[in-house]
FIKE-815710 format. One record per atom (N, C-alpha, C): residue in three letters; x, y, z. Coordinates in steps of 0.001 Angstrom, whole numbers, plus 524288, in hexadecimal, padded with zeros to 5 digits. Layout:
N
ALAXYZ/...
This chain:
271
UNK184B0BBC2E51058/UNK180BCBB85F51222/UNK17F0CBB4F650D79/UNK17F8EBB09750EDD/UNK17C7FBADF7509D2/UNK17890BABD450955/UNK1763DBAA5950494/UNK17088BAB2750097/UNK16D68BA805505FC/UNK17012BA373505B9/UNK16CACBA00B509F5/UNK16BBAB9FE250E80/UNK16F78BA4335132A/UNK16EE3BA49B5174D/UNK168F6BA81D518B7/UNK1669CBA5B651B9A/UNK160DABA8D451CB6/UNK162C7BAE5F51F7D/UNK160CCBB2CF51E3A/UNK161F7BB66352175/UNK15CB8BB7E6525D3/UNK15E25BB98F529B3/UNK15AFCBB81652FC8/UNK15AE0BBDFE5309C/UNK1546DBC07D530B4/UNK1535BBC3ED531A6/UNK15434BC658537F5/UNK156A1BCA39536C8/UNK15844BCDDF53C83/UNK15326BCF3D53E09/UNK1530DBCC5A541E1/UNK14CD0BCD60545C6/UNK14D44BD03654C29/UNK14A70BD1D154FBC/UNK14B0ABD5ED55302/UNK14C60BCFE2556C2/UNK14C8ABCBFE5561B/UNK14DC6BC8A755A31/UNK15409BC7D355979/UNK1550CBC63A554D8/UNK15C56BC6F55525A/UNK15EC2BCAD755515/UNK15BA5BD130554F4/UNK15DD3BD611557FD/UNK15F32BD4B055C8C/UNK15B2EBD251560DE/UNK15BCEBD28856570/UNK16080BCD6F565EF/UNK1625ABCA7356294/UNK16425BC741563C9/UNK16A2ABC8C856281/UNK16B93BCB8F55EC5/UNK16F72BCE1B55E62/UNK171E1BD09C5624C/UNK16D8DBD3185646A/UNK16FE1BD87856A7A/UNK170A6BD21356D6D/UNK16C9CBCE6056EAB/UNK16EF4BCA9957208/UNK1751ABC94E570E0/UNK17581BC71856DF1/UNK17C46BC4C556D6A/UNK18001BC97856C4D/UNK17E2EBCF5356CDA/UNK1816FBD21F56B59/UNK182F3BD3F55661A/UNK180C7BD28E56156/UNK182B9BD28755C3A/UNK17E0CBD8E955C62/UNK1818EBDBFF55959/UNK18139BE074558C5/UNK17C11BE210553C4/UNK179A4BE61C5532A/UNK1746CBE67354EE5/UNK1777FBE9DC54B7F/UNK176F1BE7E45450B/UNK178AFBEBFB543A0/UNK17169BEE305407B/UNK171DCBF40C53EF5/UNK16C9FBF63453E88/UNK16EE1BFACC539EF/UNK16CBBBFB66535DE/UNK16ECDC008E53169/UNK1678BC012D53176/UNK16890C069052DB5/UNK162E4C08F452C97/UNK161EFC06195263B/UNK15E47C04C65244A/UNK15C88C060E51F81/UNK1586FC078551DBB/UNK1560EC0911518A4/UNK15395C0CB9516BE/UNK15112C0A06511BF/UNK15428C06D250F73/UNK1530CC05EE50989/UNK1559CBFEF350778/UNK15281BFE625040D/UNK15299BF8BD50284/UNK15890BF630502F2/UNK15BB0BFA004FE43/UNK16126BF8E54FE7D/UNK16411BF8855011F/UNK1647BBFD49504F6/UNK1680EBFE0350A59/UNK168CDBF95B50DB7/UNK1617DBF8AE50FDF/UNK15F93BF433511CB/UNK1619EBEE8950E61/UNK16347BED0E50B91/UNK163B6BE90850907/UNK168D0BE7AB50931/UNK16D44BEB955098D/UNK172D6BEB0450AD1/UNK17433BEA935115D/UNK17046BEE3051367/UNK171E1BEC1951893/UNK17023BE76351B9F/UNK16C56BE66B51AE3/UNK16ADEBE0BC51AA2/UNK16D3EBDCFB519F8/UNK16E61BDC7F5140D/UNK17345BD9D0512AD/UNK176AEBD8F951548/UNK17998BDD2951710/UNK17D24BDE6651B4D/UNK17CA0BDBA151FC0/UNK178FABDAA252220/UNK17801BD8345278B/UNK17631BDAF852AF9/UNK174CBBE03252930/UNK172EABE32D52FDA/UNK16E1CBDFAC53065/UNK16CCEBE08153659/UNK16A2FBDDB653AC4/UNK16354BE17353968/UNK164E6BE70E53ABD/UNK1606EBEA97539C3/UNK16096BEF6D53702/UNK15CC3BEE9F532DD/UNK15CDDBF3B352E9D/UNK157E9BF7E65318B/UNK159C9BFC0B53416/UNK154F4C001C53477/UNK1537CC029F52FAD/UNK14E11C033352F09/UNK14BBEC07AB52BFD/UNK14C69C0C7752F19/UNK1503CC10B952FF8/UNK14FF4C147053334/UNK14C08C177353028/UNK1496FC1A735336C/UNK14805C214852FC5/UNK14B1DC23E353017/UNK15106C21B853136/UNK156C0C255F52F37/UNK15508C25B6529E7/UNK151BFC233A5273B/UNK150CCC23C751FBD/UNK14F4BC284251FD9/UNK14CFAC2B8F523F7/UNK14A91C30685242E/UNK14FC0C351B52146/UNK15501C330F5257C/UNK158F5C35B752327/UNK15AD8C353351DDF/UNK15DA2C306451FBE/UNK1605AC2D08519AF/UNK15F0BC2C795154B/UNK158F9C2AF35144A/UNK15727C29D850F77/UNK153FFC2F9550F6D/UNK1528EC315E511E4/UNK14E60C378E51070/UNK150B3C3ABE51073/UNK154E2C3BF35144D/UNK15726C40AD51315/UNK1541DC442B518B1/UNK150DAC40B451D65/UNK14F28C45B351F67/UNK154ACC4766523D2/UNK151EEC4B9152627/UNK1560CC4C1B52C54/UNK156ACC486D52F0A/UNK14FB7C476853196/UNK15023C44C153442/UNK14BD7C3EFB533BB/UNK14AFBC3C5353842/UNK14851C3645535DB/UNK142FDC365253705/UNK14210C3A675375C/UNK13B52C3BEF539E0/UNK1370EC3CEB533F8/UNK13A5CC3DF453049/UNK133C8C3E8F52A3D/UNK1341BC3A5B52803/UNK13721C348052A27/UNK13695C30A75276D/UNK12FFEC2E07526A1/UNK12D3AC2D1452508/UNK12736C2AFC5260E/UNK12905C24F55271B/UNK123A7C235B529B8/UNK1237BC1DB652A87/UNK121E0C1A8B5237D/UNK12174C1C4D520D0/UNK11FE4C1A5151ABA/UNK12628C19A55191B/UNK12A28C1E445185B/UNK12F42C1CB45172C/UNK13216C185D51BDB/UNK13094C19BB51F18/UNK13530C150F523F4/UNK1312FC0FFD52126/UNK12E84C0E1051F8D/UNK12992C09CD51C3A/UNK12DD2C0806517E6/UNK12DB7C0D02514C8/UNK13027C0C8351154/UNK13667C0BF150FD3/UNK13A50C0D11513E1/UNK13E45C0AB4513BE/UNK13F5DC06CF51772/UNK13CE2C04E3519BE/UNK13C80BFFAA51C46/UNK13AF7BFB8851844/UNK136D5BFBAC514BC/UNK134C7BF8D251199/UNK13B4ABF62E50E47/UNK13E13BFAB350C0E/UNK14095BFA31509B6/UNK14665BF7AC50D65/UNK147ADBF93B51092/UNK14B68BF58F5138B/UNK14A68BEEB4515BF/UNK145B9BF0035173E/UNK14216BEB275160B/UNK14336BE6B55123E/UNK14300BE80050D7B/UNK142E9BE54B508F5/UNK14723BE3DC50823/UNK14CA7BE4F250B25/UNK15118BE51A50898/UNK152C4BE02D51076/UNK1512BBDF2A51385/UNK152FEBDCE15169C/UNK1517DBD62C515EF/UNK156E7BD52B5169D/UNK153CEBCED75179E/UNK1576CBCD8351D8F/UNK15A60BD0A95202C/UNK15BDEBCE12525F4/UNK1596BBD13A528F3/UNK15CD2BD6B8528B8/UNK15D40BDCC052DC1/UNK15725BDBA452F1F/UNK15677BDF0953669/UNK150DEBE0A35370E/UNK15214BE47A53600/UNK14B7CBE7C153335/UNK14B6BBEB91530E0/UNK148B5BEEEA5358C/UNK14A35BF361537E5/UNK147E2BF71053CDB/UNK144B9BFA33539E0/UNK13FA6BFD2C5385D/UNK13E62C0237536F1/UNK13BD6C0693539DF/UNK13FC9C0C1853A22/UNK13F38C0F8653CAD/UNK13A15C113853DA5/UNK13610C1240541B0/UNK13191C167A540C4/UNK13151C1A0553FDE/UNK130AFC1C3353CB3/UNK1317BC233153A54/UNK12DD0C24435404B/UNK131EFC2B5C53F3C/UNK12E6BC2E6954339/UNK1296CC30A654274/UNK1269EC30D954647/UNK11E8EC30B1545B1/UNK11C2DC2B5C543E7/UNK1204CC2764544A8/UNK11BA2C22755437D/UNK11BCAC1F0F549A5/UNK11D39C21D754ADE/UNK11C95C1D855510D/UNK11D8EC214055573/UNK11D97C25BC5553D/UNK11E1CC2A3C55C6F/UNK1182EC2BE255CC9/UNK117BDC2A24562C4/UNK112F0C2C94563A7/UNK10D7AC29F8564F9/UNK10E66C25F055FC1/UNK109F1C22B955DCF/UNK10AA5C1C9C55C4D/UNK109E1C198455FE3/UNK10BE2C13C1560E5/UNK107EBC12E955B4D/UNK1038BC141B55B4C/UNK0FFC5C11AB55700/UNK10155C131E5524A/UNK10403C1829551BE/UNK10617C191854DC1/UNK10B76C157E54E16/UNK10E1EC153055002/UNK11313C125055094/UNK1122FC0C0554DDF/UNK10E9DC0A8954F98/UNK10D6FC057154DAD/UNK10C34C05A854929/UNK1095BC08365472F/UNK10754C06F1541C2/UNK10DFEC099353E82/UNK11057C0B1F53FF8/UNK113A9C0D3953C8F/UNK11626C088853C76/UNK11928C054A5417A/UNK11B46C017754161/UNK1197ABFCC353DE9/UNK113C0BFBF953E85/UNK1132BBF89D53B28/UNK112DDBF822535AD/UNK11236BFE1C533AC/UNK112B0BFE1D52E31/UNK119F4BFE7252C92/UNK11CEBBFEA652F92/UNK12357BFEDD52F0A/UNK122ADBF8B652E41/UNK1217DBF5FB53171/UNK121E4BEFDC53193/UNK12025BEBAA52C7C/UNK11B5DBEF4C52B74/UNK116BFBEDFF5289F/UNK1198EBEF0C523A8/UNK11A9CBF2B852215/UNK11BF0BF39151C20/UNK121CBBF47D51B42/UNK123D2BF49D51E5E/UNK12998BF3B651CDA/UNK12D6DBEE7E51D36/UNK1298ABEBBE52186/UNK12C02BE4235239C/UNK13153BE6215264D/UNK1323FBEB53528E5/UNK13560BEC7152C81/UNK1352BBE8C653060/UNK138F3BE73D534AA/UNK13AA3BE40B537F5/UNK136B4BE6A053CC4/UNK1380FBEBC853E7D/UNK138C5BEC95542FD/UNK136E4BF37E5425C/UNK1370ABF82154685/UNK13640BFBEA54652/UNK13B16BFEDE54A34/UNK13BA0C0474548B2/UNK13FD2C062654D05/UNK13B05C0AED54E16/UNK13BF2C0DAC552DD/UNK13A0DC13CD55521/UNK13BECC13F855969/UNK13C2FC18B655921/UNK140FFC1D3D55C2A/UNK13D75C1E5B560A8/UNK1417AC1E7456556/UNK13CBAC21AE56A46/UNK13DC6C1BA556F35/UNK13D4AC1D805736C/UNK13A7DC1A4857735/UNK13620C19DA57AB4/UNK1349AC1B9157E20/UNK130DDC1ABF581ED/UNK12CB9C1DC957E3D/UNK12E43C21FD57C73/UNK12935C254E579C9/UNK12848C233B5757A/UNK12991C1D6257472/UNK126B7C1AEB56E74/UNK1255EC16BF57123/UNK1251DC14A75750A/UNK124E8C0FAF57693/UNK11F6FC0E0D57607/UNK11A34C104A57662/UNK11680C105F5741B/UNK114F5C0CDA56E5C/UNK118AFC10CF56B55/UNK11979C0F6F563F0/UNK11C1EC097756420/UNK120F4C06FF5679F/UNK1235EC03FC56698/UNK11FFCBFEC25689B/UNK11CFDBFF6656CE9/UNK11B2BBFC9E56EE1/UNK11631BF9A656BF5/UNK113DABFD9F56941/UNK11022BFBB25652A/UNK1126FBFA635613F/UNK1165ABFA0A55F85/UNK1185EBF92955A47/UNK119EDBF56A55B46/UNK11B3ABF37855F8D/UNK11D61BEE4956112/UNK119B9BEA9A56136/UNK1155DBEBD1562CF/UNK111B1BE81556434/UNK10F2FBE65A55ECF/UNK11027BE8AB55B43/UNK10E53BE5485567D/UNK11553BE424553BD/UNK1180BBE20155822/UNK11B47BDDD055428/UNK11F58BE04255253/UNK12187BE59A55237/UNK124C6BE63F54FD2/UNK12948BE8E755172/UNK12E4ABE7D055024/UNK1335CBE8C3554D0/UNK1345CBEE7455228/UNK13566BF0C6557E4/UNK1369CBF59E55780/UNK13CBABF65C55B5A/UNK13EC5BF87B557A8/UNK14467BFAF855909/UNK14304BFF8155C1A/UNK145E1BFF9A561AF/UNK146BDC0634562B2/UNK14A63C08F955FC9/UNK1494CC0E2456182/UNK14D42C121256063/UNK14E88C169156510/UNK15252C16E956789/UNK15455C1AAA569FB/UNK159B3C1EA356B83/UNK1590EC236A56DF0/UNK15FE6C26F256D69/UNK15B60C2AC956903/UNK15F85C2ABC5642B/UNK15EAAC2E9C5622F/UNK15A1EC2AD355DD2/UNK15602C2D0355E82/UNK15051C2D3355C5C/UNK14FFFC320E55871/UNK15268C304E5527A/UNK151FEC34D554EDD/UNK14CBDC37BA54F24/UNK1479FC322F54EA9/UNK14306C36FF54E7A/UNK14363C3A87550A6/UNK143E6C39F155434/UNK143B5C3E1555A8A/UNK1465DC43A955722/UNK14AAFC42F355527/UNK14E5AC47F755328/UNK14C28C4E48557E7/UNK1487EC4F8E554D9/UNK14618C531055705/UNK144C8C554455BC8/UNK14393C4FC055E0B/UNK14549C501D5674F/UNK14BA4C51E75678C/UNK14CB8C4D79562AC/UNK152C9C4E8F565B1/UNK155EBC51E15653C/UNK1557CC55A555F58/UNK15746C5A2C55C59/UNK15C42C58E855B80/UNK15CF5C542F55C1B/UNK1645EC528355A25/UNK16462C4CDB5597E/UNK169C5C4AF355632/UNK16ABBC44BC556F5/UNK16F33C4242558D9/UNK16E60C462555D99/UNK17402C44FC5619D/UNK172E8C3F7C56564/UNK175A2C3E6056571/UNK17707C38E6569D3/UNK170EDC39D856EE0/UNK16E5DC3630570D2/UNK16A94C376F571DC/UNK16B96C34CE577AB/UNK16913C352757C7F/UNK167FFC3168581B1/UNK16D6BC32D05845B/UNK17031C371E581F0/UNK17594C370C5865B/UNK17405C39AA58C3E/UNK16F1AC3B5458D19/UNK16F0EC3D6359262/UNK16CD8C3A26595E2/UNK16DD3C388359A8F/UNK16B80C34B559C84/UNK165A6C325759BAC/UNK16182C378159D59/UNK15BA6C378759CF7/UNK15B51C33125967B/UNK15CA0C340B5942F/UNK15C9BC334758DF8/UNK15E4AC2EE758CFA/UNK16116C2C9158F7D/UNK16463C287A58F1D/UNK16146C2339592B9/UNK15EC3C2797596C8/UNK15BD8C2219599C1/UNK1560DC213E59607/UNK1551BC25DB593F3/UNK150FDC24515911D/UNK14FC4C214858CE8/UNK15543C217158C60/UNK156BDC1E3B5854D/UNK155B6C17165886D/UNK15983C163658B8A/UNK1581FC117558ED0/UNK15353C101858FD8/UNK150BCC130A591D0/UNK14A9CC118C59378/UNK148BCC10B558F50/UNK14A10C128658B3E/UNK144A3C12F4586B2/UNK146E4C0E425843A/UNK14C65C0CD75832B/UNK14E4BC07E75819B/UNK14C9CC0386582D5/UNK14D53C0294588EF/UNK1498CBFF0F58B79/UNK14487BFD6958B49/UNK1413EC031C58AE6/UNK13AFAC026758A35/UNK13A7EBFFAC584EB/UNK13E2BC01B85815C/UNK13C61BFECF5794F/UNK13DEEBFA2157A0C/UNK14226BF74A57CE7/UNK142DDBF35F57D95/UNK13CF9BF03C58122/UNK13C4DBF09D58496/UNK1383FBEDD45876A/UNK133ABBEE5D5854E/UNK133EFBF2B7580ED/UNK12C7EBF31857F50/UNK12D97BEEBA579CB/UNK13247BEEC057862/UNK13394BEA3E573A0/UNK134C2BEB1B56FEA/UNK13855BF02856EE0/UNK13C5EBF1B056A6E/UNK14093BEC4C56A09/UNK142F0BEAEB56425/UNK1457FBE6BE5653F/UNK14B56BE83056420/UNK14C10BEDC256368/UNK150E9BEFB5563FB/UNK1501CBF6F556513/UNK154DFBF7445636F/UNK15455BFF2F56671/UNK159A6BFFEE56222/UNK15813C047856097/UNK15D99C086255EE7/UNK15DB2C0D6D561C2/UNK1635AC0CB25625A/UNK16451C10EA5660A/UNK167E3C163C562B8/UNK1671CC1BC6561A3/UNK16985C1EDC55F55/UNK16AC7C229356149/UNK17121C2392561BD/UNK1721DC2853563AB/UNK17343C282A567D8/UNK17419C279656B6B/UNK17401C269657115/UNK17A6CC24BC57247/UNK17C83C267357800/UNK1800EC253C57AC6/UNK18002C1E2D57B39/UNK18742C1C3F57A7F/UNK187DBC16C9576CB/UNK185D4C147157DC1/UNK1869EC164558261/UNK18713C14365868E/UNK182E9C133658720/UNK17E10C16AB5854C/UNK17985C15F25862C/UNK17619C11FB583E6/UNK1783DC11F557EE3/UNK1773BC0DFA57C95/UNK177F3C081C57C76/UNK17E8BC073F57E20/UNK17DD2C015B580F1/UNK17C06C012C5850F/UNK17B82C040B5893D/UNK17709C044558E47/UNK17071C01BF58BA0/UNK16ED4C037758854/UNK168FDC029D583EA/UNK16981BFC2C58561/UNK16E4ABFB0957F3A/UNK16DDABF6C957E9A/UNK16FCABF31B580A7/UNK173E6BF42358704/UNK17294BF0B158AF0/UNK16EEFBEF5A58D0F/UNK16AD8BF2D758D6B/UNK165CEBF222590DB/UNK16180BEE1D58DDD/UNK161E9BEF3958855/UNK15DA2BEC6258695/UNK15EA6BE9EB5829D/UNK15A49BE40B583A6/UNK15B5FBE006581B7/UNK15A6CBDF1557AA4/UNK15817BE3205796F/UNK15700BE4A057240/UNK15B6DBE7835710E/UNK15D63BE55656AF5/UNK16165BE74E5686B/UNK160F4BEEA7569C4/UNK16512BF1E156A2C/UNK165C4BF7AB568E9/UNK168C1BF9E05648D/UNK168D2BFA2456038/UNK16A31BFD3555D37/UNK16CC9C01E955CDA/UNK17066C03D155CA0/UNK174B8C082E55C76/UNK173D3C0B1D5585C/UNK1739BC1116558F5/UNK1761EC156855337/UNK17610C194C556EB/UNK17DAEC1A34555DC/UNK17E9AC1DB5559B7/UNK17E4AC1C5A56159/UNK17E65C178E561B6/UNK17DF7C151C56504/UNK18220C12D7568BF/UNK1862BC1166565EC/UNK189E0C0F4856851/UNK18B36C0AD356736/UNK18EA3C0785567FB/UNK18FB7C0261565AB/UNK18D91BFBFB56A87/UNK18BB1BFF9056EEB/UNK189F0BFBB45732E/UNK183C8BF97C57313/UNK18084BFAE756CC3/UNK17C70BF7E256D1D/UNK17A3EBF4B3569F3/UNK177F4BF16C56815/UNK17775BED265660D/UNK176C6BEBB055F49/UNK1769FBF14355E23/UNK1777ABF24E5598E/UNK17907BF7FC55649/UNK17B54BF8435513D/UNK17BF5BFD7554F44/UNK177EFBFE37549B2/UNK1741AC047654A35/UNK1719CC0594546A2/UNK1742FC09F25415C/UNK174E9C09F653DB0/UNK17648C109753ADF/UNK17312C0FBF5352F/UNK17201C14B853632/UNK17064C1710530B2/UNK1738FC13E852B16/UNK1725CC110752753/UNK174BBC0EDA524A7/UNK17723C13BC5215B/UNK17626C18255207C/UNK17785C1B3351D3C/UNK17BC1C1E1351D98/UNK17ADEC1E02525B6/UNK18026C1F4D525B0/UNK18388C1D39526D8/UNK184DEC18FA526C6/UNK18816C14215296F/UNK18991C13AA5230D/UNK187E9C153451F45/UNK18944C132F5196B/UNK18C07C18E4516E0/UNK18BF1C1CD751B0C/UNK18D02C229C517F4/UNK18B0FC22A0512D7/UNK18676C2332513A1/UNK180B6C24E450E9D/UNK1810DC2A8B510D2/UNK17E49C2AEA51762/UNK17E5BC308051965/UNK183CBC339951AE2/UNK184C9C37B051939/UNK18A1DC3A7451C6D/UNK189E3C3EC85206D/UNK18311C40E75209D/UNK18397C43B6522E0/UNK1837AC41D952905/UNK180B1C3C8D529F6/UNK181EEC3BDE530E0/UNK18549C3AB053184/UNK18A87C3A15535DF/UNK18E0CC381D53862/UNK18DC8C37F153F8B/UNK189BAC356A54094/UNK18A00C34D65460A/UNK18EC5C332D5471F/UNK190DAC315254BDC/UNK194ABC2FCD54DCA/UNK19497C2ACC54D3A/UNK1902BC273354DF9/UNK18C75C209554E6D/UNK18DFEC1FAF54A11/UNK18F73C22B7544F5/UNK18D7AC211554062/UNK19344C1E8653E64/UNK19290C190E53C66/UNK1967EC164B5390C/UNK196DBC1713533DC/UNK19938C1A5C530FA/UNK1993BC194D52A06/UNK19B12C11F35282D/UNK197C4C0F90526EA/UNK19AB0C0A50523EB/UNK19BDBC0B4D51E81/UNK19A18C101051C63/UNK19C80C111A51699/UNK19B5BC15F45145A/UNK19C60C17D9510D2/UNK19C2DC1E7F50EFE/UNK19974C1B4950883/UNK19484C1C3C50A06/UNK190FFC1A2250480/UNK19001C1D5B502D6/UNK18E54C227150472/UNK18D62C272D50465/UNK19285C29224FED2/UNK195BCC281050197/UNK19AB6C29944FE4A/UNK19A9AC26934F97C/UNK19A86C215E4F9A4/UNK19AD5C1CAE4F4BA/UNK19476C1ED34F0FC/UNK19169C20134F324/UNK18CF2C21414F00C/UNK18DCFC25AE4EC57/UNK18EE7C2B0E4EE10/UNK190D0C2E954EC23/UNK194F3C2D7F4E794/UNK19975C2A564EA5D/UNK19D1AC2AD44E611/UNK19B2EC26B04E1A8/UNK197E3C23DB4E216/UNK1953EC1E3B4DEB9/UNK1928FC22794D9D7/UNK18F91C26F24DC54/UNK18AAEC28F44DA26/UNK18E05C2E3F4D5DD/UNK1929AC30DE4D855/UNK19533C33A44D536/UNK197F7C316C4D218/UNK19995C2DAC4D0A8/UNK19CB0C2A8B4CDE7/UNK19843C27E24C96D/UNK19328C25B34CA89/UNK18EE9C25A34C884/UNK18E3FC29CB4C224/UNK18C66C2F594C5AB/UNK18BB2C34584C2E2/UNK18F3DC351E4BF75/UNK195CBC34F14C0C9/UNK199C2C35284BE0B/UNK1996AC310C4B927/UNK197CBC2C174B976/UNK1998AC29724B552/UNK1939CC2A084B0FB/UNK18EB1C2BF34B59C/UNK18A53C2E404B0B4/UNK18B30C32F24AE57/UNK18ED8C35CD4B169/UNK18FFAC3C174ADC6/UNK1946BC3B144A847/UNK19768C36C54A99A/UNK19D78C34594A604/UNK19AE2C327E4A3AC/UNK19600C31D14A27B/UNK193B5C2CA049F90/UNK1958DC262549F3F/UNK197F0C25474A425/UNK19BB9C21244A4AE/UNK19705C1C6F4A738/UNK191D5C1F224A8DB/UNK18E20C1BBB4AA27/UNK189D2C1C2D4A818/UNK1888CC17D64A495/UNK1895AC112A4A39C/UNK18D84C122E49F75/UNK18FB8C0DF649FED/UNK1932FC0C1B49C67/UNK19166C07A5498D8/UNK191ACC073C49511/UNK18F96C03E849097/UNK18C89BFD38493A4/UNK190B4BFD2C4982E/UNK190A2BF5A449967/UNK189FCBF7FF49EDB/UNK18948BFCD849FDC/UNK1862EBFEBE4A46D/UNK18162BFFFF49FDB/UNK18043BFDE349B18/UNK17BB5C001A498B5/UNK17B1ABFC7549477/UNK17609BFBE849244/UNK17201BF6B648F9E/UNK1731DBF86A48B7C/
C-alpha cells in the first residue's frame, strides 16, 4: 500500500456491506501491540481481543480468570497498533451475566479506556437483558454462539455443540433475537456446517465462522494457532499457515549456541 493512499477504517457498516456483495470477513485474535501491528498491516478486516489471552498469553485452562482490567489492558495495546481492522473486545466472564447494570458499566469502561471498536459476549436469550442496555448507550456488540467457552462448565466438554435438534432450534432463535435486538454481527463456534449456513442464510448481519463451516460470511482463528506458536490444540477447523513455533525455537537455540561459542558479538556487533 502506499504512503499516500488514505487507509479507510473497517466500520460495522463496511461488515454488513461485505456479507451484502458476498465478499467474505477475514477475523484473527490479537493480544499485543506487535502481533496487532503485522496483522493489520496485513489487511485483516477484524482483530478480536479474545480472552483466548486467558489461554495463550497466561497459560490458564480455561478463559474464565481472565479480569475485565487485563481484557482493558490488552485491548489498549492492540489498539495502539491499528490504523484499518475493527477491533472486537471480548467480555471476560462475571462482567456482564446476570446483571445488565453491571454489563454496562463494564462495556463502557472496555470502550472508554481501551478506544476498542465494538464488544463481543457469549450467550443468547439469557443475556439479552446485558446486550440490550449496552446497546442503548451506542455501542456495537458482536454475538457469540455453539460453543460458548465461558459456559465450559454447563457443558463439561468442547465438542461440536447444537447437533440435536432441541439445540439447534435454539441456536436459531437466539440468533435471530441478537440480530433484531441489534447485534451487528454473530460468531458462530462449533456447531454442525449445515447449521450454520442455515444461521447465515436467515440473517441479514455478517456471521462469523470457527469451526463452522465454509457457508458463512466470514472465518475467525486463534492467531497463535493458525501461526503454530501453540502445538498442543489441533481441532479439525484448525489451519496451520506456518510452524513459528518451530522457527522460534530453532532461532533461540542457535542464539544460546553462538553465546556459549562466544561467537556472539563479534567485533563489527560491539562499540
Amino acid at each position: 500500500m502506499s504512503q499516500h493512499k488514505e487507509v479507510k477504517l473497517v466500520t460495522t457498516h463496511q461488515l454488513l456491506a461485505m456479507k451484502q456483495r458476498g465478499e467474505k470477513i477475514s477475523m484473527l485474535t490479537a493480544y499485543d501491540f506487535s502481533m496487532a501491528q503485522i496483522l493489520d498491516g496485513a489487511g485483516i478486516d477484524v482483530l478480536l481481543v479474545g480472552d483466548s489471552a486467558s489461554n495463550v498469553m497466561a497459560g490458564h485452562e480455561t478463559t474464565l480468570p481472565i479480569t475485565l482490567d487485563q481484557m482493558i489492558y490488552h485491548a489498549q495495546s492492540v489498539v495502539r497498533a491499528v490504523k484499518r481492522a475493527f477491533v472486537v473486545v471480548d467480555m471476560p466472564f462475571g462482567s456482564y451475566q446476570g446483571n445488565s447494570s453491571e454489563a454496562l458499566r463494564s462495556a463502557i469502561r472496555i470502550m472508554k479506556e481501551s478506544g476498542g471498536h465494538g464488544i463481543k459476549l457469549e450467550g443468547g436469550a439469557e443475556i439479552k437483558d446485558s446486550i440490550t442496555r449496552i446497546l442503548t448507550a451506542g455501542i456495537p456488540v458482536m454475538g457469540h454462539l455453539g460453543l460458548t467457552p465461558q459456559s465450559i462448565y454447563k457443558f463439561g466438554t468442547y465438542t461440536v455443540r447444537a447437533k440435536e435438534e432441541a439445540e439447534a432450534q435454539k441456536l436459531i432463535e437466539d440468533a435471530l433475537l441478537l440480530q433484531e435486538i441489534g447485534c451487528f454481527a454473530l460468531v458462530l463456534e462449533k456447531i454442525p456446517s449445515s447449521l450454520a449456513k442455515q444461521v447465515a442464510e436467515k440473517l441479514d448481519i455478517p456471521v462469523i465462522g470457527i469451526g463452522a463451516g465454509p457457508d458463512v460470511d466470514g472465518q475467525v482463528l486463534v492467531v497463535h494457532d493458525m501461526l503454530g506458536i501453540t502445538k498442543e490444540f489441533k481441532p479439525r477447523f484448525l489451519r496451520r499457515y506456518a510452524e513459528l513455533g518451530d522457527l522460534m525455537h530453532d532461532a533461540v537455540q542457535r542464539y544460546i549456541q553462538d553465546v556459549k561459542a562466544n561467537d556472539f558479538p563479534t567485533p563489527d556487533e560491539a562499540y
